[in-house]
Wavefront OBJ file of the C-alpha trace (Angstrom):
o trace
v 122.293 98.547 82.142
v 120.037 95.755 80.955
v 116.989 96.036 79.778
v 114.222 93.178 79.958
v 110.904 93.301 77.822
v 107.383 91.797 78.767
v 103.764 92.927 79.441
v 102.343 95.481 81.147
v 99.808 94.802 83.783
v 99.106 97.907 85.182
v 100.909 101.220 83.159
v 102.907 103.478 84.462
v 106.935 104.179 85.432
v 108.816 103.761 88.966
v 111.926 103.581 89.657
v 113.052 101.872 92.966
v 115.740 99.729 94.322
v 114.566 96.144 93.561
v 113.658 93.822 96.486
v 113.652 90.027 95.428
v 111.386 87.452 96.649
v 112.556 83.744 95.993
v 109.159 82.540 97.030
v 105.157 83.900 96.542
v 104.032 85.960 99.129
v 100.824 84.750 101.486
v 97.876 87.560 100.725
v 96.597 86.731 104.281
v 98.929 87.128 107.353
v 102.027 87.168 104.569
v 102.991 90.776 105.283
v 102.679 93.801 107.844
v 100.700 96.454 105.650
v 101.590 99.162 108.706
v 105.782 98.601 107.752
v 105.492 96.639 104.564
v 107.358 93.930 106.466
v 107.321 90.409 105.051
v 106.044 88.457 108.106
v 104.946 85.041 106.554
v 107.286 82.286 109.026
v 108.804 80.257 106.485
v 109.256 83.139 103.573
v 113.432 83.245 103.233
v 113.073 87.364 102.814
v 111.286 87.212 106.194
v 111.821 90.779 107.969
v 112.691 92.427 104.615
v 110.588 95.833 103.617
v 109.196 96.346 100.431
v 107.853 99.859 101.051
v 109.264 102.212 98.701
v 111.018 99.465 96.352
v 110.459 97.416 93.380
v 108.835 93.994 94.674
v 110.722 91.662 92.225
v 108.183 88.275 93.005
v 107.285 84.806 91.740
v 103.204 85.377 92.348
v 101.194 85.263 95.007
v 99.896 82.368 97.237
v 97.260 81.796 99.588
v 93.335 83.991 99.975
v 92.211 87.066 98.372
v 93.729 88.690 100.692
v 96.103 89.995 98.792
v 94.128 93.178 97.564
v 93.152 94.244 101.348
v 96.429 93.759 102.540
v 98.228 95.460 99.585
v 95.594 98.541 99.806
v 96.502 98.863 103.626
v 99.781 98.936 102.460
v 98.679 101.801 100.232
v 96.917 103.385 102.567
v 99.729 103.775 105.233
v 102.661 104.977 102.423
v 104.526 101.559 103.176
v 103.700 99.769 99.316
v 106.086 99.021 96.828
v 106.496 101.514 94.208
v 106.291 98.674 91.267
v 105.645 94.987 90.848
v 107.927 92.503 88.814
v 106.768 88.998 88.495
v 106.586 85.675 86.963
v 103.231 84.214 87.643
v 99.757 85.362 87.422
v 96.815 84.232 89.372
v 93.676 86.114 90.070
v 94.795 87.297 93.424
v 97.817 88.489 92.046
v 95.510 90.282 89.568
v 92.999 92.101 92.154
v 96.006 92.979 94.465
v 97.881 94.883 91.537
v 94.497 96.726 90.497
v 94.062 97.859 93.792
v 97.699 98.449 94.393
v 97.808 100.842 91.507
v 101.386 100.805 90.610
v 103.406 99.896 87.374
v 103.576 96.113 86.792
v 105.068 93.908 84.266
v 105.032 90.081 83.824
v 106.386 87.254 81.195
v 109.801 88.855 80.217
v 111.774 87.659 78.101
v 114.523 86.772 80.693
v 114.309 84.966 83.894
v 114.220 88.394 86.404
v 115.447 85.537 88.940
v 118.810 85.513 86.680
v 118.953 89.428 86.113
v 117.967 91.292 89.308
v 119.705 90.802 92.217
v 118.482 92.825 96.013
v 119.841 96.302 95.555
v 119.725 97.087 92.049
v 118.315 99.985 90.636
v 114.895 99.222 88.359
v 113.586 101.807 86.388
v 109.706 99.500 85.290
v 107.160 100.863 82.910
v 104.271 99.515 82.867
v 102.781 100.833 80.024
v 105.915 99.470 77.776
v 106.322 96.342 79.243
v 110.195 97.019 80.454
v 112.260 96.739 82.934
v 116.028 98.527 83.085
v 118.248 96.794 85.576
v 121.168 98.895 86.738
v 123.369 96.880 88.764
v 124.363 98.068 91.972
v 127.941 97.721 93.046
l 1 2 3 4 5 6 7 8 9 10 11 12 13 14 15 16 17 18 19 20 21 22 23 24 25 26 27 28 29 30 31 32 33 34 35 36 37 38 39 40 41 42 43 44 45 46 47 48 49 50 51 52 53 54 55 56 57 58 59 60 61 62 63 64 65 66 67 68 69 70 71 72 73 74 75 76 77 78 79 80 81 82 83 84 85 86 87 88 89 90 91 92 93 94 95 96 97 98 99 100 101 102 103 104 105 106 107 108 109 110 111 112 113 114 115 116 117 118 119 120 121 122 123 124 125 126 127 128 129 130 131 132 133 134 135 136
């Protein structure tokens, strides 16, 4: 187990098998909110869920629409259960506020280097931390 310290964005704890993103997700026409499918063309986790896991993510690219997609998402039971990111941006911001689950940004390791698809992430939000338990 390795544990990774940062900031809080929004508080809270989840725990959820980590999906990572090597690239921002579009806020308009980036994802299916009805399966929490990535759908954006060129993304390389194209056709990968989110919905239930931790969204391991560079940021967010692209409109607002970020916080009406994510809230869908909400709405239909397919969002992810906690955000882990590198970059902040004001859509970013708005989608996590709406999305209402713990979030933590600027660790103190690259999450890039340290989570890997399939691990197990216990994230508070209110602490700042992430555990990574590496799946085998």
């Amino acid at each position: 187990m390795r544990e990774l310290r940062g900031h809080g964005v929004v508080g809270g704890r989840a725990r959820g098998h980590a999906l990572v993103c090597t690239a921002p997700i579009s806020g308009w026409g980036g994802i299916d909110p009805r399966t929490g499918t990535i759908v954006e063309s060129r993304h390389p986790q194209r056709g990968e869920s989110f919905a239930g896991r931790v969204l391991v993510l560079p940021g967010a690219k692209g409109s607002s629409g970020w916080s009406g997609q994510f809230h869908l998402a909400k709405l239909q039971g397919t969002a992810p259960v906690a955000v882990v990111f590198t970059r902040m941006n004001s859509k970013l911001a708005l989608g996590l506020v709406v999305l209402d689950v713990p979030a933590v940004t600027n660790l103190d390791h690259d999450p890039f280097d340290s989570i890997r698809t399939g691990d197990v992430l216990d994230v508070d939000g209110t602490a700042g931390t992430v555990r990574v338990h590496r799946e085998s």
